[in-house]
MDAnalysis code that builds the backbone (N, CA, C; Angstrom):
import MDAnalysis as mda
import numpy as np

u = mda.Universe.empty(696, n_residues=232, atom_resindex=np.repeat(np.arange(232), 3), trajectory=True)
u.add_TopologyAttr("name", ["N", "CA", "C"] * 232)
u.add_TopologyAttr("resid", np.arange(1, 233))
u.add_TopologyAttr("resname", ["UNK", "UNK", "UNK", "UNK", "UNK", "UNK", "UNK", "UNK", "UNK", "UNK", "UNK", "UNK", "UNK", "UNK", "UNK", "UNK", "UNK", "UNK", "UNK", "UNK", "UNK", "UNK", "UNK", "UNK", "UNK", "UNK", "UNK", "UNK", "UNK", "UNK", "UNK", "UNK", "UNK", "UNK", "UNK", "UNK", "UNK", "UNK", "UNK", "UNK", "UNK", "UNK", "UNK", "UNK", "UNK", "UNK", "UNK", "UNK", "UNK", "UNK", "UNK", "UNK", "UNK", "UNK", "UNK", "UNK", "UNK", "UNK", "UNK", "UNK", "UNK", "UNK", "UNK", "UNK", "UNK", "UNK", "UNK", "UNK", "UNK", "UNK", "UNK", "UNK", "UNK", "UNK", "UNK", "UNK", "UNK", "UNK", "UNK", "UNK", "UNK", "UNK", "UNK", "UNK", "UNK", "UNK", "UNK", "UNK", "UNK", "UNK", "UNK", "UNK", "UNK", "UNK", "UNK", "UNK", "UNK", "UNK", "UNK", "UNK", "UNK", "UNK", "UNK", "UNK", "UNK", "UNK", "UNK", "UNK", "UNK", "UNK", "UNK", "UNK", "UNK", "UNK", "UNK", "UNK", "UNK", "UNK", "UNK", "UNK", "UNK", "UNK", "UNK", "UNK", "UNK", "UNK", "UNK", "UNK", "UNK", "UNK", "UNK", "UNK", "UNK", "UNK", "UNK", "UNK", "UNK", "UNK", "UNK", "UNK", "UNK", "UNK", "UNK", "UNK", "UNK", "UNK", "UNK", "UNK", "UNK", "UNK", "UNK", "UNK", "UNK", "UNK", "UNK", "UNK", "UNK", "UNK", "UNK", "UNK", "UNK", "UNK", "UNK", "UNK", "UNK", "UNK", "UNK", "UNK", "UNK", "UNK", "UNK", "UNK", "UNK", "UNK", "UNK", "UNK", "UNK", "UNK", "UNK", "UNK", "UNK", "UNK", "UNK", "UNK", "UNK", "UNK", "UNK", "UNK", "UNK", "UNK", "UNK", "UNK", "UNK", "UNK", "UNK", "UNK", "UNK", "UNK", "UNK", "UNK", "UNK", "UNK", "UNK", "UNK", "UNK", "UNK", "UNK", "UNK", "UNK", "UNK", "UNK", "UNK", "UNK", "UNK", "UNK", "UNK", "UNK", "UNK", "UNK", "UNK", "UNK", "UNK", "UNK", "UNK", "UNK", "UNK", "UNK", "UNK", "UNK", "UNK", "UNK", "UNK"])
u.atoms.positions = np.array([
    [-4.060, 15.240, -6.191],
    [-2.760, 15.594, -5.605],
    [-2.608, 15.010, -4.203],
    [-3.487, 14.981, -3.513],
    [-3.682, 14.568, -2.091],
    [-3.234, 12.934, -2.273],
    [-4.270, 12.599, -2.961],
    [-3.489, 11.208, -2.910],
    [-2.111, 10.702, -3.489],
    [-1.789, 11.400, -4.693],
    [-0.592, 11.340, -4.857],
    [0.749, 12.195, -3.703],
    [0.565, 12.625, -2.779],
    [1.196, 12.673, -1.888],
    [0.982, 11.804, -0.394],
    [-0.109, 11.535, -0.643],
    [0.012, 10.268, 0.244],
    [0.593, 9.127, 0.274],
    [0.508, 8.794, -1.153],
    [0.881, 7.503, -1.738],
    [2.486, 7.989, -1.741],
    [3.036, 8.630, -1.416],
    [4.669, 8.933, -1.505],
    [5.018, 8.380, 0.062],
    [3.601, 9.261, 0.793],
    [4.220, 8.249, 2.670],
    [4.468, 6.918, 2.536],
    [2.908, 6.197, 1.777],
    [3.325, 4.953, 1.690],
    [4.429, 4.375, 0.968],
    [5.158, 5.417, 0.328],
    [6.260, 4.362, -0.653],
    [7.224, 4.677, 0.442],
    [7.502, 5.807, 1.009],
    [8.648, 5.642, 2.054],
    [8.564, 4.693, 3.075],
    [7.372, 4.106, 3.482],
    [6.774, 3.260, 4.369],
    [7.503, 1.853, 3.977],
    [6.995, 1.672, 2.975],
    [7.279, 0.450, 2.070],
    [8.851, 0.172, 2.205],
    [9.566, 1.365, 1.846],
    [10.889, 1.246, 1.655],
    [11.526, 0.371, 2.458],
    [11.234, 1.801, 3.627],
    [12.034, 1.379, 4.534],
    [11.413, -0.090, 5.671],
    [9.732, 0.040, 5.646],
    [9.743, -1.712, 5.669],
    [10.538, -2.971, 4.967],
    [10.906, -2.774, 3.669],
    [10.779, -3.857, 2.780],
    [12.296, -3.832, 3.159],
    [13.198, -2.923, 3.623],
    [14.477, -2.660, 3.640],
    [15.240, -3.559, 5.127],
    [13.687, -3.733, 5.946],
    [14.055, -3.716, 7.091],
    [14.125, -5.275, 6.881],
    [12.921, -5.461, 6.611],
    [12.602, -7.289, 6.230],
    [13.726, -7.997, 5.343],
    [14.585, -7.373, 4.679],
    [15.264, -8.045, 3.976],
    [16.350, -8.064, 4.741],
    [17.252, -6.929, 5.545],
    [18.228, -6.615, 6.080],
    [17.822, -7.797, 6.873],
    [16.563, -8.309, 7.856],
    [16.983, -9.495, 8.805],
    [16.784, -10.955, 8.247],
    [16.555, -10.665, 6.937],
    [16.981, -12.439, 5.776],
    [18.511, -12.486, 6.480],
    [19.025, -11.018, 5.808],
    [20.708, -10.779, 6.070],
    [21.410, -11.629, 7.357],
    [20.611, -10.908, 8.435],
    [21.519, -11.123, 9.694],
    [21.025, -12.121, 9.985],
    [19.749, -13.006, 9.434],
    [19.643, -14.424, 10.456],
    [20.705, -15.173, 9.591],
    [20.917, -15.173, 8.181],
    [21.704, -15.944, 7.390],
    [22.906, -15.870, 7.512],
    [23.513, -14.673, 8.102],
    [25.023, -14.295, 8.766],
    [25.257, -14.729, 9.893],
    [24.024, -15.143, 10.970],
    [24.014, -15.450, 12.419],
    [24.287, -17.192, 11.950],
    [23.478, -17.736, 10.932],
    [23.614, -19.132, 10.705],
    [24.503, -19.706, 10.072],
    [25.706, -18.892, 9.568],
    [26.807, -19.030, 8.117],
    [27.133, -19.025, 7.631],
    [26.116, -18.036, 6.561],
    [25.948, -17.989, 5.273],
    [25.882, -16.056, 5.039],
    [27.278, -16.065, 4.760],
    [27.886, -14.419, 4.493],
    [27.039, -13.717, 3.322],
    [26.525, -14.721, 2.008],
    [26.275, -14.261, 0.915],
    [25.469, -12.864, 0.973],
    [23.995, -12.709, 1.771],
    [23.575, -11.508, 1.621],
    [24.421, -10.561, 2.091],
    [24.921, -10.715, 3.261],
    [25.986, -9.625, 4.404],
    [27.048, -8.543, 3.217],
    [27.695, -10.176, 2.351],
    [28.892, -9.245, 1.285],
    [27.904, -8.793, 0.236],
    [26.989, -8.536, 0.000],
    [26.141, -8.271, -1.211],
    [25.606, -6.730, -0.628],
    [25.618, -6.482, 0.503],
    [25.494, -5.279, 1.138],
    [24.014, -4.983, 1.561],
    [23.351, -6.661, 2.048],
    [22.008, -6.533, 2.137],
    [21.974, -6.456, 3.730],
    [22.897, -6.201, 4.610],
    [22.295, -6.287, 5.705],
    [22.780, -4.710, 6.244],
    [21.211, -4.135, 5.814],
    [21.360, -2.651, 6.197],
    [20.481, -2.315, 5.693],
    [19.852, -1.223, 7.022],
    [18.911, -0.208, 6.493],
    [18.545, 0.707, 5.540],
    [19.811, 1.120, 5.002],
    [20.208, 2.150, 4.063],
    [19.733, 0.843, 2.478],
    [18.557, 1.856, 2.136],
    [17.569, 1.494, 0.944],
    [18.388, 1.023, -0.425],
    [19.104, 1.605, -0.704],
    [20.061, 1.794, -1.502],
    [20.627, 0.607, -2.155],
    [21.578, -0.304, -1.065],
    [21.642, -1.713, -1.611],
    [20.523, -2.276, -2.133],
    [19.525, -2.441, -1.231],
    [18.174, -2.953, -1.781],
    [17.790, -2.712, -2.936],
    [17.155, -1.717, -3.723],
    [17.352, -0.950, -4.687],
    [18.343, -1.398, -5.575],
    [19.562, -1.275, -5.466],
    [20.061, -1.934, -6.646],
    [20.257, -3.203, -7.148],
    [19.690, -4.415, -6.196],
    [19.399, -5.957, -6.190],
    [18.096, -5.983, -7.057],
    [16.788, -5.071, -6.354],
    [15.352, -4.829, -7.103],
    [15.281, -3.764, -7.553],
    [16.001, -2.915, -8.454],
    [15.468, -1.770, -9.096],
    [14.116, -1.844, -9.145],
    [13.659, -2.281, -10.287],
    [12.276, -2.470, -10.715],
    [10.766, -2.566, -9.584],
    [11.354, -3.747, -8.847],
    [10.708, -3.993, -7.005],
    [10.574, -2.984, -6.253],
    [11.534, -2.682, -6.172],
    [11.499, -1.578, -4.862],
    [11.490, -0.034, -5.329],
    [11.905, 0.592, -6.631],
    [11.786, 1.133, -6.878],
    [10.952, 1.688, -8.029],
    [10.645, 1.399, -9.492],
    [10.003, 1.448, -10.259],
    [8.222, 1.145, -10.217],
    [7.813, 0.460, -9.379],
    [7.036, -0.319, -9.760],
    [6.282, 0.035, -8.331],
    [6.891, -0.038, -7.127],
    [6.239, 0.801, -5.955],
    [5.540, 2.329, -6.170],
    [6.821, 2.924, -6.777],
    [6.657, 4.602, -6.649],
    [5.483, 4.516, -7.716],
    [5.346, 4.128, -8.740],
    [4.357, 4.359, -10.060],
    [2.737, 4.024, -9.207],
    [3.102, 2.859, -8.434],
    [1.684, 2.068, -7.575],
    [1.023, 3.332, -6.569],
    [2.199, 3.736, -5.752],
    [1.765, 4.707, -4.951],
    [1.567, 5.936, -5.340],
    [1.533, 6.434, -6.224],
    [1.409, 7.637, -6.564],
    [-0.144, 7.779, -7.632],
    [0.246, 6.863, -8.429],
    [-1.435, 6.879, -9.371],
    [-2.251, 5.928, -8.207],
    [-2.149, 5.180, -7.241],
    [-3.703, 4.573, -6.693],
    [-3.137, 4.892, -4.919],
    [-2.530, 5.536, -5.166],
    [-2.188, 5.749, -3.140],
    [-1.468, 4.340, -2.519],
    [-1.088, 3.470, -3.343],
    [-0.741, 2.205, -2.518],
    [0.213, 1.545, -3.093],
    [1.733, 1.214, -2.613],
    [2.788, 0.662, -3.146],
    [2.329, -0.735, -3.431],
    [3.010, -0.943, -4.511],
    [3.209, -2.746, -4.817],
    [4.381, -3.125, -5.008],
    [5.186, -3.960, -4.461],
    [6.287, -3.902, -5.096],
    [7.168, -5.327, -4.333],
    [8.048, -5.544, -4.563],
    [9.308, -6.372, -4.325],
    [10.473, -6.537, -3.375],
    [11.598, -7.559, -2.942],
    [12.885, -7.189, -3.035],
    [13.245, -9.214, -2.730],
    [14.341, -8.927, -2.723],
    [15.107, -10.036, -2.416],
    [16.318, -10.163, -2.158],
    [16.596, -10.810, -0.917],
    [18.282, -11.354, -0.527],
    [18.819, -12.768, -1.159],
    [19.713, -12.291, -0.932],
    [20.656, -13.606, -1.684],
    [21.088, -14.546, -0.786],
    [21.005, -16.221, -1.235],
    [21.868, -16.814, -0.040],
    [22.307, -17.704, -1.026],
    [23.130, -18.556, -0.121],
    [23.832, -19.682, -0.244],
    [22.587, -21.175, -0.801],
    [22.460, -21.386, -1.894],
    [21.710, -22.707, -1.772],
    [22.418, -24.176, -1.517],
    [23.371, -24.212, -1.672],
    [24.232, -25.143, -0.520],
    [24.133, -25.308, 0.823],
    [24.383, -23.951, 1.456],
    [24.369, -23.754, 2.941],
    [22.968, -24.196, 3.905],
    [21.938, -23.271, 2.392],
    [20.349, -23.592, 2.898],
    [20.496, -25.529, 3.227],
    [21.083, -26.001, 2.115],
    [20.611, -27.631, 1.826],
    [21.077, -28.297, 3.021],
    [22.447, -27.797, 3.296],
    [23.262, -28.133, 4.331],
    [22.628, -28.011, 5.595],
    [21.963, -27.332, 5.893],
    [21.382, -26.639, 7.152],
    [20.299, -25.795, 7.324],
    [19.299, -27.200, 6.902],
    [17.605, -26.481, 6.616],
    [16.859, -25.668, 7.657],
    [16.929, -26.036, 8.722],
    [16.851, -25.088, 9.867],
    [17.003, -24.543, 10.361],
    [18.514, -23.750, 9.958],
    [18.877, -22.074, 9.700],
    [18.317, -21.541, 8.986],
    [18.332, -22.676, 7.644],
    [17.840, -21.372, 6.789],
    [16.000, -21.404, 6.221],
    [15.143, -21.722, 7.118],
    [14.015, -21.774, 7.878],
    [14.097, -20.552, 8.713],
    [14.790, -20.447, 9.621],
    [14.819, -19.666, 10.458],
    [15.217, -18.018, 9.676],
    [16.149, -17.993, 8.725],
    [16.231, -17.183, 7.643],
    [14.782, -16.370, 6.860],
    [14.308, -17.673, 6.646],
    [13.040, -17.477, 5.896],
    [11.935, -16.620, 7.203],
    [11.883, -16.443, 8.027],
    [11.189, -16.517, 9.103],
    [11.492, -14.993, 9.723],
    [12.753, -14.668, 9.414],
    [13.228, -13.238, 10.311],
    [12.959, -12.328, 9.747],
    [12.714, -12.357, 7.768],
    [12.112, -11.343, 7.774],
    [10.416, -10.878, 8.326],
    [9.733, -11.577, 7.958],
    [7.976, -11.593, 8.401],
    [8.263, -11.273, 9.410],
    [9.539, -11.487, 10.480],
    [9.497, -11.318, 11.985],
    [9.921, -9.993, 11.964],
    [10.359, -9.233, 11.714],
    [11.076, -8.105, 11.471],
    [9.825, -7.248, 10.924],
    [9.122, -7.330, 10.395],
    [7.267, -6.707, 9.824],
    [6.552, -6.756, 11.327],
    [6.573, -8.096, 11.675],
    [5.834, -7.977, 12.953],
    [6.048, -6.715, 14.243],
    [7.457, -6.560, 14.189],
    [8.058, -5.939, 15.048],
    [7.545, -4.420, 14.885],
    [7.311, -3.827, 13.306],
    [7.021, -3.220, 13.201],
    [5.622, -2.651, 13.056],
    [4.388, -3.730, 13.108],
    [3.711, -3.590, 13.499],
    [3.622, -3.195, 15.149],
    [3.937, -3.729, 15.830],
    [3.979, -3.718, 17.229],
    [4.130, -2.164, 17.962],
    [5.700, -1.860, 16.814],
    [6.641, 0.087, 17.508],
    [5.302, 0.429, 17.050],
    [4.014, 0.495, 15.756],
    [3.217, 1.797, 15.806],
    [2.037, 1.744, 16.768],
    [1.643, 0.234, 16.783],
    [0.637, 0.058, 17.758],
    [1.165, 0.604, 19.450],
    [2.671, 0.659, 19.667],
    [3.237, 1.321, 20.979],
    [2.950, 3.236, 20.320],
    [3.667, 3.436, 19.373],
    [3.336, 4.522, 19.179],
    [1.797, 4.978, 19.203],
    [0.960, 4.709, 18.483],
    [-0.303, 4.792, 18.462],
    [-0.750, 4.986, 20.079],
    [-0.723, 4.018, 21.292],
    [-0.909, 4.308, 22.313],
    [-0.466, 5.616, 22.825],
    [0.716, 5.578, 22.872],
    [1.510, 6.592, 23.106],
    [0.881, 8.281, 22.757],
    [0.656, 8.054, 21.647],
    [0.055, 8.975, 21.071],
    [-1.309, 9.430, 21.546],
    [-2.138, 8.356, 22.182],
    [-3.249, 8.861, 22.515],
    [-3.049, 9.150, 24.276],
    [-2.301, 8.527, 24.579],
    [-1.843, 9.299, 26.228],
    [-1.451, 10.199, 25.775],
    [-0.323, 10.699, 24.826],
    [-0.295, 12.290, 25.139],
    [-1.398, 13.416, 24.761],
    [-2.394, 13.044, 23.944],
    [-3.389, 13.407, 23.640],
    [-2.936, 14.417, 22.200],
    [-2.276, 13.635, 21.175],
    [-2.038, 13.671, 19.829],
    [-2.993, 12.784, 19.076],
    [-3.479, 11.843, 19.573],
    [-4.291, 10.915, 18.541],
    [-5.283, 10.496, 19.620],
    [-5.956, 10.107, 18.908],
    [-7.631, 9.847, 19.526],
    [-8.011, 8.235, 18.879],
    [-8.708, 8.088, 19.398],
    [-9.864, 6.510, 18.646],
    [-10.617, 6.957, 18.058],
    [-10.626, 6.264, 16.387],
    [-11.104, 6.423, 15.761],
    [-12.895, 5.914, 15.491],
    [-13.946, 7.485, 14.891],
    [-14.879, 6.599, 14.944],
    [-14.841, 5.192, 13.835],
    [-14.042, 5.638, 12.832],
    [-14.173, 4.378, 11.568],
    [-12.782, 3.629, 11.440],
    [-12.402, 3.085, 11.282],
    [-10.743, 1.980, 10.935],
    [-10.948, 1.708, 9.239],
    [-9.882, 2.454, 8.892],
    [-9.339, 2.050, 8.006],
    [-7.812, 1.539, 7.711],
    [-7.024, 1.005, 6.759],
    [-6.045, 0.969, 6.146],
    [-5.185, 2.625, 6.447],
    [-5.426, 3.410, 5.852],
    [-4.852, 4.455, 5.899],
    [-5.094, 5.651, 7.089],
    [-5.940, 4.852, 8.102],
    [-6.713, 5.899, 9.124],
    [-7.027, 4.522, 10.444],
    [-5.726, 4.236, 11.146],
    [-5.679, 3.688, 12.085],
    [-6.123, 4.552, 13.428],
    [-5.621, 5.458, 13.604],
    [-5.581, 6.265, 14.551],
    [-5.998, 7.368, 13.910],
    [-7.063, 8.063, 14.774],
    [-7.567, 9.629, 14.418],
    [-6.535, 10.609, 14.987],
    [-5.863, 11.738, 14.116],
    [-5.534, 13.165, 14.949],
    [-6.426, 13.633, 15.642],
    [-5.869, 14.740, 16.489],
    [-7.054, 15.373, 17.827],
    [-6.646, 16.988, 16.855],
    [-5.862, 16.807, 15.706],
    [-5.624, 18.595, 14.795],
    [-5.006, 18.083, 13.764],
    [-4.900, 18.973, 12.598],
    [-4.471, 18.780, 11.261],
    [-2.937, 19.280, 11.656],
    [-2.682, 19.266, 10.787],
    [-0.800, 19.909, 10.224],
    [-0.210, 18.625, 10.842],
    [0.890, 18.802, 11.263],
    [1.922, 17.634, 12.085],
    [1.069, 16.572, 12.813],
    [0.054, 16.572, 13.188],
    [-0.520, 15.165, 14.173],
    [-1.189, 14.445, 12.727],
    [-1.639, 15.057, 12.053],
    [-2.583, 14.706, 10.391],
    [-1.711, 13.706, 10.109],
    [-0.346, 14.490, 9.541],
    [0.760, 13.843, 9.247],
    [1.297, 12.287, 9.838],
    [1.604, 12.977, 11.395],
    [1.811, 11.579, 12.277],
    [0.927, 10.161, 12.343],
    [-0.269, 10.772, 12.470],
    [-1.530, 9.471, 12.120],
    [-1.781, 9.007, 10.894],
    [-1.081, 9.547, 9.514],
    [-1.238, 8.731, 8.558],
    [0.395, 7.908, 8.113],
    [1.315, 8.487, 9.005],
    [2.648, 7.714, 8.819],
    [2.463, 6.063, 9.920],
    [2.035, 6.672, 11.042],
    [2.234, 5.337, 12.273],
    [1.252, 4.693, 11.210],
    [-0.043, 4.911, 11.145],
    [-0.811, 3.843, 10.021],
    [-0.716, 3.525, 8.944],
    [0.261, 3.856, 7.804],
    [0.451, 3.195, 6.940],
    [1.678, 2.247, 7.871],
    [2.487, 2.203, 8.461],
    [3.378, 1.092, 9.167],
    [2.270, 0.392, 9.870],
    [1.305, 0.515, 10.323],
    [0.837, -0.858, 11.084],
    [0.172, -1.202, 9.979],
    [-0.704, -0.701, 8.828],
    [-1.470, -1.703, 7.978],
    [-0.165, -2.066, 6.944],
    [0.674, -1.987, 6.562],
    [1.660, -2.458, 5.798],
    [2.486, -3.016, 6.151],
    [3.063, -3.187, 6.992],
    [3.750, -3.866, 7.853],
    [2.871, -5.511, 8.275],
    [1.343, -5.143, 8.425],
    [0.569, -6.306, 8.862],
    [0.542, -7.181, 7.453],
    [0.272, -6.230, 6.269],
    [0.242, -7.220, 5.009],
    [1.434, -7.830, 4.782],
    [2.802, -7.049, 4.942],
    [3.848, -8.180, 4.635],
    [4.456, -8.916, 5.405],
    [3.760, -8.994, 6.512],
    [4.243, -10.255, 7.439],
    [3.105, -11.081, 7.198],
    [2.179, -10.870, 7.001],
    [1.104, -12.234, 6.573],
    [1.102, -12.573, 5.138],
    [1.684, -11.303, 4.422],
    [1.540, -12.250, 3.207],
    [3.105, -13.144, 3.003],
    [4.109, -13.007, 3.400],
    [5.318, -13.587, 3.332],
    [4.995, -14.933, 4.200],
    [4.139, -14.504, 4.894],
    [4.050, -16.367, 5.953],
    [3.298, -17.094, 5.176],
    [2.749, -17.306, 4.030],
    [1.932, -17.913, 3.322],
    [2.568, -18.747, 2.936],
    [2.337, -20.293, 3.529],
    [2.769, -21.505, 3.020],
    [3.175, -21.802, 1.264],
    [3.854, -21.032, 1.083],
    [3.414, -21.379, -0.709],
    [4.852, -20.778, -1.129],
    [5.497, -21.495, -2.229],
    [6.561, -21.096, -2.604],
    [6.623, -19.857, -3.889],
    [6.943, -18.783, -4.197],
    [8.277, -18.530, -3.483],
    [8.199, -17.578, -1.923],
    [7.367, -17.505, -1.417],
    [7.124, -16.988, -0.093],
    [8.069, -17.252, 1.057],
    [8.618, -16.772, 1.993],
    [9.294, -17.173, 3.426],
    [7.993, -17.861, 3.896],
    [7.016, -18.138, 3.905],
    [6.367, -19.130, 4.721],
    [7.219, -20.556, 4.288],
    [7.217, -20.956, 2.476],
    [7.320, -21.855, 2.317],
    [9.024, -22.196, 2.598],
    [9.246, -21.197, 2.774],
    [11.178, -21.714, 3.610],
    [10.711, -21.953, 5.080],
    [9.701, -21.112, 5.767],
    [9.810, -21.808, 7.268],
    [9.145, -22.574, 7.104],
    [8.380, -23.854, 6.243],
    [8.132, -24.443, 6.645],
    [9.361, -25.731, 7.403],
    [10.799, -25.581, 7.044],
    [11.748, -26.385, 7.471],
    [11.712, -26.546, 9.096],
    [10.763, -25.423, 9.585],
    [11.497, -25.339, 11.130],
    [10.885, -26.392, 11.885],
    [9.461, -27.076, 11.035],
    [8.784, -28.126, 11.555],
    [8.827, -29.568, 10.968],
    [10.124, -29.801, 9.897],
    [10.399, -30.966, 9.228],
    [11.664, -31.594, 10.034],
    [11.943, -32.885, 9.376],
    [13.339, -33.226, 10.157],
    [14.087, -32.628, 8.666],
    [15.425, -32.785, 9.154],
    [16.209, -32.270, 8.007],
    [16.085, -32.765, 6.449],
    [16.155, -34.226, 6.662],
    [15.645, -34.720, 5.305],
    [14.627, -34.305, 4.512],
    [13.968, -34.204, 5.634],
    [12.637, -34.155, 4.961],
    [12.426, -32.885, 4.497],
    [13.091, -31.703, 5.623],
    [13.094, -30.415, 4.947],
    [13.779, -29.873, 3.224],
    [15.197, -30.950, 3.179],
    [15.806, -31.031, 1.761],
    [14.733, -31.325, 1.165],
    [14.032, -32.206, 1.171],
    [13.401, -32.544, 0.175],
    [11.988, -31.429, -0.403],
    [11.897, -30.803, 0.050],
    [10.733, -29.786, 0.270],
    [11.541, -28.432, -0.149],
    [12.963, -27.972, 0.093],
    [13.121, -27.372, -0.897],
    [13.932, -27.527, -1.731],
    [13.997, -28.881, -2.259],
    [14.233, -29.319, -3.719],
    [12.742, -28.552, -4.597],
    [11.604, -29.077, -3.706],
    [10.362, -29.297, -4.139],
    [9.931, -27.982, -4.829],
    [9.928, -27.053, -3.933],
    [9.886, -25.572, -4.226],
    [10.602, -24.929, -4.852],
    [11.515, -25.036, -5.350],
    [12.600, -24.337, -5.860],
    [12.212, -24.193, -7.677],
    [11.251, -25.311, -8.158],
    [10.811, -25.596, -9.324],
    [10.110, -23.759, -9.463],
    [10.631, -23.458, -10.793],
    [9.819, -22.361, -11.273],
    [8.917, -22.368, -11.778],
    [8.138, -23.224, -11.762],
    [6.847, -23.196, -12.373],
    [5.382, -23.671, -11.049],
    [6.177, -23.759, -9.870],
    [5.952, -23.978, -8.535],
    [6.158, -22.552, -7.657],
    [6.609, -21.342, -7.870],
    [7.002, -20.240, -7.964],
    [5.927, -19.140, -8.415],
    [5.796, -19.220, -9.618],
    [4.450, -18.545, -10.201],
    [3.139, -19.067, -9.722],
    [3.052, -20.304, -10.010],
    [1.591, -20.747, -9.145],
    [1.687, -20.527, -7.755],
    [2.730, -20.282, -7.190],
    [2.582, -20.011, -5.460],
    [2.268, -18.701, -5.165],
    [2.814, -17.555, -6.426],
    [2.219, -16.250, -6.429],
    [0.912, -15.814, -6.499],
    [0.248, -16.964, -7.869],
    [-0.885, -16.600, -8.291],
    [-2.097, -16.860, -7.233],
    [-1.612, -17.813, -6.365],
    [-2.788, -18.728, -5.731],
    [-2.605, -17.430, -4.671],
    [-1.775, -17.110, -4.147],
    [-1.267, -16.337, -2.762],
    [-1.958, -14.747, -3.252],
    [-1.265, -14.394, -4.223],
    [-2.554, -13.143, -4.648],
    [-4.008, -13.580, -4.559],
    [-4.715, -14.406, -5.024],
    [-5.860, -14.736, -5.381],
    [-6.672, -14.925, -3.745],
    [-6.032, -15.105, -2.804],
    [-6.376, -15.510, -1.506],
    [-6.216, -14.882, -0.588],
    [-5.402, -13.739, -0.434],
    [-4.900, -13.289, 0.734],
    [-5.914, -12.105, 0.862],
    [-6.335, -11.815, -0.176],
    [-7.876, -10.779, 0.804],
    [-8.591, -10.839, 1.703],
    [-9.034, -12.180, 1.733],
    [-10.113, -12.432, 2.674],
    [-9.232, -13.059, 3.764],
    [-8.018, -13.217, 3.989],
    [-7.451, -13.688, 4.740],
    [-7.219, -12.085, 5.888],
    [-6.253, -11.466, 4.938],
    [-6.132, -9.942, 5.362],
    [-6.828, -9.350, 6.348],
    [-8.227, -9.688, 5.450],
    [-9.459, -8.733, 6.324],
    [-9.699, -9.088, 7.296],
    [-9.688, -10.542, 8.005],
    [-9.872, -10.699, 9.121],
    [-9.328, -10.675, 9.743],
    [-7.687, -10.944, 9.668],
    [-6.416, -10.473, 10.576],
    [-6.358, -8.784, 10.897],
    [-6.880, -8.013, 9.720],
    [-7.370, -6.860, 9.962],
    [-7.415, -6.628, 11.097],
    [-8.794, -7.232, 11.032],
    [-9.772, -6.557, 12.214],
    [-9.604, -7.348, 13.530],
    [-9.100, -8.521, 13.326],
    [-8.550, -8.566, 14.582],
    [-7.529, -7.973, 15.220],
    [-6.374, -7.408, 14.716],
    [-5.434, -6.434, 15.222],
    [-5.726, -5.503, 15.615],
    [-6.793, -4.791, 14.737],
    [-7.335, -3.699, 15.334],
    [-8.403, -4.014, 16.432],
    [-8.939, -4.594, 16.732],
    [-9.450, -5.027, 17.926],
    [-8.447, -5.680, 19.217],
    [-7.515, -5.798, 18.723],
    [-6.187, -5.941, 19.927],
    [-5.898, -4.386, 20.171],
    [-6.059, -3.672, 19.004],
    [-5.321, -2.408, 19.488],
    [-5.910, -1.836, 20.176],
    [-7.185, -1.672, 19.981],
    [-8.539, -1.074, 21.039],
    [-9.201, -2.115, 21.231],
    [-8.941, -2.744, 22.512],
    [-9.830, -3.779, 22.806],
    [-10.373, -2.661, 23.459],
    [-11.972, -3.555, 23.120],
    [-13.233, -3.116, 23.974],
    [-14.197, -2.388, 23.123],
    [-13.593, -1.581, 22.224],
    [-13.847, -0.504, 21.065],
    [-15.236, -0.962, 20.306],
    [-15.055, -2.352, 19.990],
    [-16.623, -2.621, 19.049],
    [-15.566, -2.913, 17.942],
    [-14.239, -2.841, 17.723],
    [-13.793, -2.889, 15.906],
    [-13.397, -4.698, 16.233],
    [-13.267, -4.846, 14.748],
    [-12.835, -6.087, 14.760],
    [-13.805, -7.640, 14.867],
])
């Protein structure tokens, strides 16, 4: 039961991460021209639109993950213009780019919170780092609570901004890679990617790899968060 109520923080975690990351596909692609996600009702917090673009993603397939193993898996996606992208590869690079940036950010509010938390003397340094146990409570009930919400946002938040930057299509890495091509050259790259059978192998390879990638970005974050500590 414990874990199946844990695994419910993490799906709200997820949500409203995955909600956040998509909402700024929205607004960099509205900032660059391209209305399509904006009228589709993707640029917003409110889960809901999201959800009905990825039923299955965001909803089906998370909640089932988090509840039988404590840990969401799951999906979403915004819509754009593939004209607009072709037209103007380095917007929509920059598109590709705002969500992972938008994860980062949220890594950052818990690692402020997390501090925060241990000046007021709600959370403590932990003797062990985990995934689900970033920060120790200094008492159970409400601080218990608080230290396993701020830490599922910094370790989930850290996986989907590193796993979305992964050079590999269908990933936002492999859309930012435009921000370092000339334009041509960027068309041509996502002509390149766009192949669906270039899509699945960019999944499979990107699952197959990002563990050992993870773990060491891990522990280096957490050794940013407590420098000095010994973690990391």
């Amino acid at each position: 039961m414990d874990r199946a109520l844990d695994g419910l923080v993490w799906y709200v975690v997820f949500l409203f991460s995955t909600s956040l990351h998509e909402a700024a596909h929205a607004w960099a692609a509205q900032r660059g021209g391209d209305p399509t996600a904006y009228l589709g009702g993707q640029l917003s917090l409110d889960p809901r639109p999201h959800i009905r673009r990825e039923p299955f993603g965001m909803l089906m397939l998370p909640l089932f993950t988090a509840v039988t193993s404590g840990w969401p898996i799951g999906y979403a996606s915004a819509p754009y213009d593939p004209v607009w992208a072709a037209n103007h590869p380095r917007r929509a690079a920059w598109m590709s780019l705002a969500g992972p940036a938008a994860n980062l950010l949220l890594v950052l509010a818990a690692s402020a919170t997390i501090w925060l938390g241990i000046a007021a003397g709600v959370f403590a340094v932990p003797d062990t780092v985990s995934g689900s146990s970033i920060v120790a409570p200094v008492s159970e009930g409400l601080a218990a609570a608080a230290a396993l919400l701020v830490s599922a946002f910094f370790t989930l938040n850290l996986i989907l901004c590193l796993f979305n930057l992964m050079p590999l299509p269908p990933l936002d890495g492999a859309g930012a890679v435009g921000v370092f091509l000339s334009d041509a050259a960027a068309r041509r790259f996502q002509e390149l990617t766009r192949h669906p059978m270039l899509a699945i192998a960019g999944i499979v390879i990107a699952w197959n790899v990002f563990g050992p990638i993870f773990r060491r970005a891990f522990w280096i974050a957490v050794g940013l968060l407590y420098p000095g500590s010994g973690f990391g």
